[in-house]
C-alpha positions as CSV (number, residue, x, y, z in Angstrom):
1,X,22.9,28.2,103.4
2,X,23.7,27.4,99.7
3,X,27.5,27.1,99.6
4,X,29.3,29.0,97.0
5,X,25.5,31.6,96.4
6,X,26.9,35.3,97.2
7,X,24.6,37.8,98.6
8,X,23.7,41.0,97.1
9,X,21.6,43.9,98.0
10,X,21.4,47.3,96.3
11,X,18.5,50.1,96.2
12,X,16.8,51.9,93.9
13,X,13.9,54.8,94.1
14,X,10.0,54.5,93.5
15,X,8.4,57.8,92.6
16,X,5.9,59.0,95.4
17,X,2.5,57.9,94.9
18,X,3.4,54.6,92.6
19,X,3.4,52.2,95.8
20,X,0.4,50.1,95.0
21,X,1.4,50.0,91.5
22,X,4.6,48.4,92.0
23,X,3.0,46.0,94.0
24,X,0.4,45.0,91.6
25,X,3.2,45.0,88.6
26,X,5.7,42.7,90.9
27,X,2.4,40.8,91.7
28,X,1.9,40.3,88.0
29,X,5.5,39.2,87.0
30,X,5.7,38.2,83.5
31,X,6.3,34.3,83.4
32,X,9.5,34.6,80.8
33,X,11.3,37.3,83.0
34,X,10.7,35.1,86.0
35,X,12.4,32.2,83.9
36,X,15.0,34.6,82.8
37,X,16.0,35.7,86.4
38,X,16.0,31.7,87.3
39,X,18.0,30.6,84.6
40,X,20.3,33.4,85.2
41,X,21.1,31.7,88.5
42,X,19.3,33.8,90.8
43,X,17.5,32.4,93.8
44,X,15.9,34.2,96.9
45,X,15.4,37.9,95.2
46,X,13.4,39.8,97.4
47,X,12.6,43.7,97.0
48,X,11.7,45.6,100.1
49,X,9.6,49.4,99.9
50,X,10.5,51.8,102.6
51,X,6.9,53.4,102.5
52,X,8.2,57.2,103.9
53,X,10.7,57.5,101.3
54,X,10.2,55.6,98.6
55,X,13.3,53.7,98.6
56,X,13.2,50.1,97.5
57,X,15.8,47.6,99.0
58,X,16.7,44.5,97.2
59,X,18.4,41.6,97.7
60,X,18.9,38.5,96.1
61,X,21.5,35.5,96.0
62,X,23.4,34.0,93.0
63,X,26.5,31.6,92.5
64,X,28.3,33.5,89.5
65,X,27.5,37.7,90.0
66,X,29.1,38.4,86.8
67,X,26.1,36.7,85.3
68,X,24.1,39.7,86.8
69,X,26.0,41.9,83.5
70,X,24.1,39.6,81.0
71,X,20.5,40.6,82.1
72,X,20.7,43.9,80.2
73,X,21.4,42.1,76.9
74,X,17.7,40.4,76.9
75,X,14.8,41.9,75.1
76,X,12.4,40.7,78.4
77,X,14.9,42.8,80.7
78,X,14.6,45.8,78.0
79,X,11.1,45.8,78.0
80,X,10.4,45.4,81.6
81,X,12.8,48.2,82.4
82,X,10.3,50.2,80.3
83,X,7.4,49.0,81.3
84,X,8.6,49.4,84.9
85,X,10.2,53.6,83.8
86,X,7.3,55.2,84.3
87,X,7.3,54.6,88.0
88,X,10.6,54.6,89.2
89,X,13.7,56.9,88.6
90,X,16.2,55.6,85.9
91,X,19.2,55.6,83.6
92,X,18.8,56.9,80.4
93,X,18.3,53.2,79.2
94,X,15.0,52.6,80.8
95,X,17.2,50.3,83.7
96,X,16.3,51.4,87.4
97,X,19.2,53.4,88.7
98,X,20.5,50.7,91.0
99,X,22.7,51.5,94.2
100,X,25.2,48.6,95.3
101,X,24.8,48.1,98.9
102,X,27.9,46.5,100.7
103,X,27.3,44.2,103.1
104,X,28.8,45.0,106.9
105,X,26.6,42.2,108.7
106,X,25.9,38.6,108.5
107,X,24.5,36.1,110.8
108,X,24.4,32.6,110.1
């Protein structure tokens, strides 16, 4: 592993019946947020559906968390937070409500 990345997972909520168009939206990343979410430091970010529920798991590594604060403050995580609204429960702000998971497991 990547000495000094931390791990972090957290979980958010896709509204029933939106499952294939998640997949075709994530499919269809926009090349600036994907630069965005690199630059930002982020490596390995992987989002998980459980199909029965709609819960979505994600996880992703990154050396400085803090940095994970900035994201709001960029017009290309605004608009995908709206884009992405419609389809997902959210704050008030258009950002996915977000659930920090803690981790209890790791193997090496």
């Amino acid at each position: 592993m990547e000495t000094g990345l931390k791990r972090v997972a957290f979980k958010m909520k896709l509204i029933k019946g939106f499952e294939s168009e998640y997949q075709k939206r994530h499919d269809e990343i926009w090349p600036e947020l994907q630069l965005l979410l690199k630059d930002t430091g982020i490596s390995e970010y992987s989002i998980f559906l459980e199909e029965e529920t709609g819960n979505l798991f994600g996880f992703l590594k990154i050396a400085a968390p803090l940095k994970l604060d900035e994201l709001p403050s960029f017009p290309v995580m605004q608009q995908w937070w709206k884009y992405m609204g419609d389809i997902m429960e959210t704050n008030p702000d258009n950002s996915p409500i977000s659930i920090p998971l803690k981790e209890v497991f790791y193997l090496v």
